[in-house]
C-alpha positions in Angstrom: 44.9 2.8 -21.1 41.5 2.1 -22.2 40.8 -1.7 -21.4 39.0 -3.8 -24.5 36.7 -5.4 -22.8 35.6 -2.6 -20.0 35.6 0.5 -22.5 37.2 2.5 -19.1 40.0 3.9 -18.1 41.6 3.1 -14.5 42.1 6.3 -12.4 45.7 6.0 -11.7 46.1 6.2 -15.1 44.0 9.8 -15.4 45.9 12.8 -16.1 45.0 16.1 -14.3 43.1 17.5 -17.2 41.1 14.6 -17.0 40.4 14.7 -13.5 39.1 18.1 -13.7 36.7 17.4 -16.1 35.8 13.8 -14.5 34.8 16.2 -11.3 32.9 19.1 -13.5 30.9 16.7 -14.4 30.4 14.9 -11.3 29.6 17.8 -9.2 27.0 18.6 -11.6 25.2 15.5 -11.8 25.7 16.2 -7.4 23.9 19.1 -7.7 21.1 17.7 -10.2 20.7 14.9 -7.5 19.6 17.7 -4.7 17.7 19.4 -6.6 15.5 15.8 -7.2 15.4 15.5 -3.4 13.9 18.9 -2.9 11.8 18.8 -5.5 10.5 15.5 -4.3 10.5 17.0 -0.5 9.1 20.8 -1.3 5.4 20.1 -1.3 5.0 18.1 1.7 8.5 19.3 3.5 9.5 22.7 2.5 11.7 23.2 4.8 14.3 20.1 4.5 13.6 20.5 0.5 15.3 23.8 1.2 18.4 22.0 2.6 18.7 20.3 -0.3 18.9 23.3 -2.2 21.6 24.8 -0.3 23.5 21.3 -1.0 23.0 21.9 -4.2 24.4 25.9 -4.5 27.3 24.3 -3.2 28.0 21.7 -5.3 27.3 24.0 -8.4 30.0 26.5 -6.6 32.7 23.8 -7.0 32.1 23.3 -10.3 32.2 26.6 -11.3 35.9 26.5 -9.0 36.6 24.0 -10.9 36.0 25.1 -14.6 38.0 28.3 -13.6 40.8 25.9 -13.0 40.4 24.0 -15.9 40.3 27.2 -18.1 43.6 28.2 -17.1 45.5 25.5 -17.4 43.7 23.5 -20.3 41.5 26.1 -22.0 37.9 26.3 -23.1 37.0 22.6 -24.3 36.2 20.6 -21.4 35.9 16.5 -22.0 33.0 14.9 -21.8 34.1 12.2 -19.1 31.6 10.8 -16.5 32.1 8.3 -13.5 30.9 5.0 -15.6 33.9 5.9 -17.7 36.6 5.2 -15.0 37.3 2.1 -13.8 37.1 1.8 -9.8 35.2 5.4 -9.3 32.2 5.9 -7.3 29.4 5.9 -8.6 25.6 7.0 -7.9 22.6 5.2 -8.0 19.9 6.2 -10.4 17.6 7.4 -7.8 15.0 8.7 -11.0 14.0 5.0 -10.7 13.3 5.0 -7.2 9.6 6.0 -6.6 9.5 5.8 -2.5 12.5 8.0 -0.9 11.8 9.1 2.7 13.5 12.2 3.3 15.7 10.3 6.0 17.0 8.0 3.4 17.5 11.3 0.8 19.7 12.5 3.8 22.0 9.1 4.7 22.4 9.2 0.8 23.7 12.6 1.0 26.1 11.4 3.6 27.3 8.9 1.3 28.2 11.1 -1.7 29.9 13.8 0.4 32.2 11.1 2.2 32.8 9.5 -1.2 33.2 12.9 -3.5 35.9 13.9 -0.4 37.9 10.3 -1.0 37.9 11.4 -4.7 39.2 14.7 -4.0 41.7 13.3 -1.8 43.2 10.9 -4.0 43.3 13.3 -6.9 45.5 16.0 -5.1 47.5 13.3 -4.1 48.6 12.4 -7.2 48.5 15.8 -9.2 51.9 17.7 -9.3 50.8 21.0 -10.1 50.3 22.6 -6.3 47.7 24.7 -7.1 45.4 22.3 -8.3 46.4 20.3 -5.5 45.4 23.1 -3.6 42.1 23.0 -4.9 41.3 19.8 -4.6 42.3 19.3 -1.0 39.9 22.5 -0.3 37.3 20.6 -2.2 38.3 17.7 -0.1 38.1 19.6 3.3 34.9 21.0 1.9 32.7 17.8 1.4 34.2 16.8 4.1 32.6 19.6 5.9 29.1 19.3 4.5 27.4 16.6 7.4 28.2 19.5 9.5 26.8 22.4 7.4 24.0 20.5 6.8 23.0 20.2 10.0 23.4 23.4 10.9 20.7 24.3 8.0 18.7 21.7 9.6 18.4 23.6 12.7 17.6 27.1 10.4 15.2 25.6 8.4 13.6 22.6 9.7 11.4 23.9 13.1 9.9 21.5 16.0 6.4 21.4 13.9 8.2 20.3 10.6 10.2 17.8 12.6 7.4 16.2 13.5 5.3 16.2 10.1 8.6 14.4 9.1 8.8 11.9 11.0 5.0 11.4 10.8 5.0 10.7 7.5 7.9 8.2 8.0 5.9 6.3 10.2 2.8 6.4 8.1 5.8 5.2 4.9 6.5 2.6 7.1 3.2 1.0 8.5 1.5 1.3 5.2 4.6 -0.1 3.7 5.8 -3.1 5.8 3.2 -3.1 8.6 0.1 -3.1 7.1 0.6 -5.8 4.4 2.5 -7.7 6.9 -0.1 -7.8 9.0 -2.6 -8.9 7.0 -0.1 -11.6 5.9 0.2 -12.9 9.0 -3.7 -13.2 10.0 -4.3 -15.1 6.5 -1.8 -17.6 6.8 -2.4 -17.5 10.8 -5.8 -18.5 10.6 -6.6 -19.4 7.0 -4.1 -22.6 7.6 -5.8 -23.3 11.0 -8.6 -25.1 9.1 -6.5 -27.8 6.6 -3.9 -28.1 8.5 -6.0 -29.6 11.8 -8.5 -30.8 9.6 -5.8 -33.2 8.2 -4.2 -34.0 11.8 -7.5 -35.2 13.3 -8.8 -37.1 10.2 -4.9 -38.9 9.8 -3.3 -38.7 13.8 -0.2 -38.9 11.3 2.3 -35.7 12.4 4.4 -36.0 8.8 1.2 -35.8 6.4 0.2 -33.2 8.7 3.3 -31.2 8.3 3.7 -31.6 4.8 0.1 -30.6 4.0 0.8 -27.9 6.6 4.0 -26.6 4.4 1.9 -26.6 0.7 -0.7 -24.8 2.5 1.7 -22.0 3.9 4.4 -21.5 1.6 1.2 -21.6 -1.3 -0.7 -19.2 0.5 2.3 -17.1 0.9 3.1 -17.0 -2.9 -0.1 -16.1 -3.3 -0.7 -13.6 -1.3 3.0 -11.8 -2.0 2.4 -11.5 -5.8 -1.7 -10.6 -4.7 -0.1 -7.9 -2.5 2.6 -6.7 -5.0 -0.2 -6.7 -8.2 -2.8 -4.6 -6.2 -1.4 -1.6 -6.6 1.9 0.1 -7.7 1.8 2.7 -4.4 2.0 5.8 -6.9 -2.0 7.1 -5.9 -2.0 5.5 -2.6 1.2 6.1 -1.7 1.8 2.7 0.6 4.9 2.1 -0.7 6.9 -0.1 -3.4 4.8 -3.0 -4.7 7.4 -5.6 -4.0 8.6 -4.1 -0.4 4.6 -4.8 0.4 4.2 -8.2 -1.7 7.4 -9.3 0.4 6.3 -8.2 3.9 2.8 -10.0 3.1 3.9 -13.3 1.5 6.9 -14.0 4.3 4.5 -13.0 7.1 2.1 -15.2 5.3 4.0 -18.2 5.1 5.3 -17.8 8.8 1.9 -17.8 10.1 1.2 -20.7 8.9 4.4 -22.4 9.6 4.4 -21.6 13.0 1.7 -24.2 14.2 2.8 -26.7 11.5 6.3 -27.2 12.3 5.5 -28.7 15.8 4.8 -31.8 13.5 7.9 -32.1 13.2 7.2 -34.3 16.5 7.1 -37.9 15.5 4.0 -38.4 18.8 0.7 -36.9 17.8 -0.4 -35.7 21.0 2.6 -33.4 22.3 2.9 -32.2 18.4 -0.9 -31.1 18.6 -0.4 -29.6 22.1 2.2 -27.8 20.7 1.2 -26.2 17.7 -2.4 -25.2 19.7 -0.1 -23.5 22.0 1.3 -21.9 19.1 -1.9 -20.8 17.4 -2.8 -19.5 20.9 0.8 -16.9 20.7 0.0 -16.2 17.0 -3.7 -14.9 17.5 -2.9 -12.6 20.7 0.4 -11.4 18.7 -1.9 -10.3 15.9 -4.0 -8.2 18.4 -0.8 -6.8 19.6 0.3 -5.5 16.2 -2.8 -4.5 15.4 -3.2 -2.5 18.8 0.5 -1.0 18.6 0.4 0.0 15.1 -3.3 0.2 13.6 -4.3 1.7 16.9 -6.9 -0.5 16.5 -8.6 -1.1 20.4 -6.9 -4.2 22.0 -10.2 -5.4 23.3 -12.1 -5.3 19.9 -8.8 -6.7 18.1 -8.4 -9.6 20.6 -12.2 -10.9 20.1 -12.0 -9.7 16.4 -8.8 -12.1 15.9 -9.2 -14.7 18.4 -13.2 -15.6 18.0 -12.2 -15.5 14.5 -9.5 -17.6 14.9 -11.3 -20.3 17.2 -14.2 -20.5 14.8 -11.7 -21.4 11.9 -9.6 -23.5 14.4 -13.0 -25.5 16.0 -14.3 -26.0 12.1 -10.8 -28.1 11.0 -11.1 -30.4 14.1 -14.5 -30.9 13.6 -14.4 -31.5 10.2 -11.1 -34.2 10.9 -13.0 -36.0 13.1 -15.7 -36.8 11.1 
């Protein structure tokens, strides 16, 4: 029955005419949801976009099995019931909200409703008494099933060694614009924008908790800062470097670490080894920086290393200085 509270009704308590028209409808909205993916992929990846289309003929072939079904036994007027209707179903996320899909997460998606629309199918014949609907349901069952395996076999018709590697290409470029870039520009702000307060404040006090505590404001503030700077930019829709907050998170955590990496050493009650410490620190932070931008920005390591570390000194050599006056 329907609950009071929920507005749903439980499965178990679906008859078959319901459950045929529960799984019209949700092959249909299926379908609908590869048809998004390919027209998201068919500019850029015509050939995976085309995948998606097959999905979709599919899904549009069981419903039109299932409507003949439904006409025979129940007749022409098909209920209106969808998945938020029933209590425990599966349901699907509302990917019309989701601006950045790469085509490898369009695909792991599509493994997820085919393994979920075949547990549907599976406890639905179950439960049905008439055999040939149970019939037809366990071949719908044995045919999502079947789908990871068709689809990769389309895979290997339509997508080439050239398209392949656009593919995964553009993933990459998703990802370093996305997480990479902001990140790394994260980290070299609060890395070396930090240097200068935070050993400005250890030389002029020799006092490790002032200095840690002006070392946490200073990274955690410069983290908010630049995570909501990051995230406010630029919504990624032009550019296309990703969701605002994926990039306003990677550039405000990375922030924050950089500068809490070479103030948590004064955490050390003795000045000396906590100051040893943290310049050992700011040392690993600068040449990790050159790294990242080597491996990823394919940015020269030579020209990132001076870039990064002079910089870095310069900063570094200007907080001591101005401590110690």
């Amino acid at each position: 029955m329907f609950g009071f509270t929920l507005g749903r009704k439980r499965f178990g308590d679906l008859s078959d005419r319901e459950i045929l028209a529960l799984a019209i409808s949700s092959e249909e909205d299926d379908a609908r949801i590869y048809l998004d993916f390919a027209e998201r992929l068919r500019l850029d990846f015509p050939a995976t976009a085309k995948i998606f289309e097959e999905m979709a003929a599919e899904e549009n072939e069981h419903r039109r099995r299932l409507i003949d079904r439904f006409k025979k036994r129940f007749g022409e007027v098909i209920p209106l019931i969808r998945r938020e209707h029933v209590a425990g179903y599966y349901q699907r996320r509302p990917f019309w909200l989701v601006e950045e899909l790469s085509a490898d997460d369009m695909r792991a998606e599509a493994a997820r409703m085919e393994r979920s629309a075949a547990e549907f199918y599976e406890r639905a014949a179950a439960r049905t008494p008439d055999a040939d609907t149970r019939k037809l349901l366990g071949d719908l069952a044995m045919a999502e099933r079947g789908h990871e395996n068709r689809a990769e076999a389309a895979e290997k018709r339509h997508v080439g060694e050239d398209d392949a590697a656009a593919e995964e290409a553009a993933s990459h470029r998703n990802f370093v614009l996305t997480w990479i870039q902001p990140g790394l520009a994260g980290l070299m702000d609060g890395s070396v924008s930090t240097l200068a307060p935070i050993f400005a404040t250890a030389f002029a006090t020799q006092d490790p908790w002032t200095t840690f505590q002006v070392g946490l404001a200073a990274s955690i503030g410069a983290g908010i800062s630049m995570g909501f700077t990051e995230a406010a930019s630029d919504d990624g829709v032009i550019s296309g470097r990703g969701a605002p907050w994926k990039r306003g998170l990677s550039s405000g955590v990375m922030t924050a670490v950089g500068g809490l990496g070479h103030a948590l050493p004064y955490l050390i009650p003795d000045f000396w080894t906590a100051t040893i410490i943290a310049l050992v620190v700011v040392f690993i932070e600068l040449w990790a920086i050159a790294w990242i931008q080597n491996k990823y920005m394919e940015t020269p390591f030579v020209r990132a290393a001076f870039q990064v570390v002079l910089g870095g000194a310069l900063v570094l050599a200007a907080g001591i200085l101005i401590g110690e006056v």
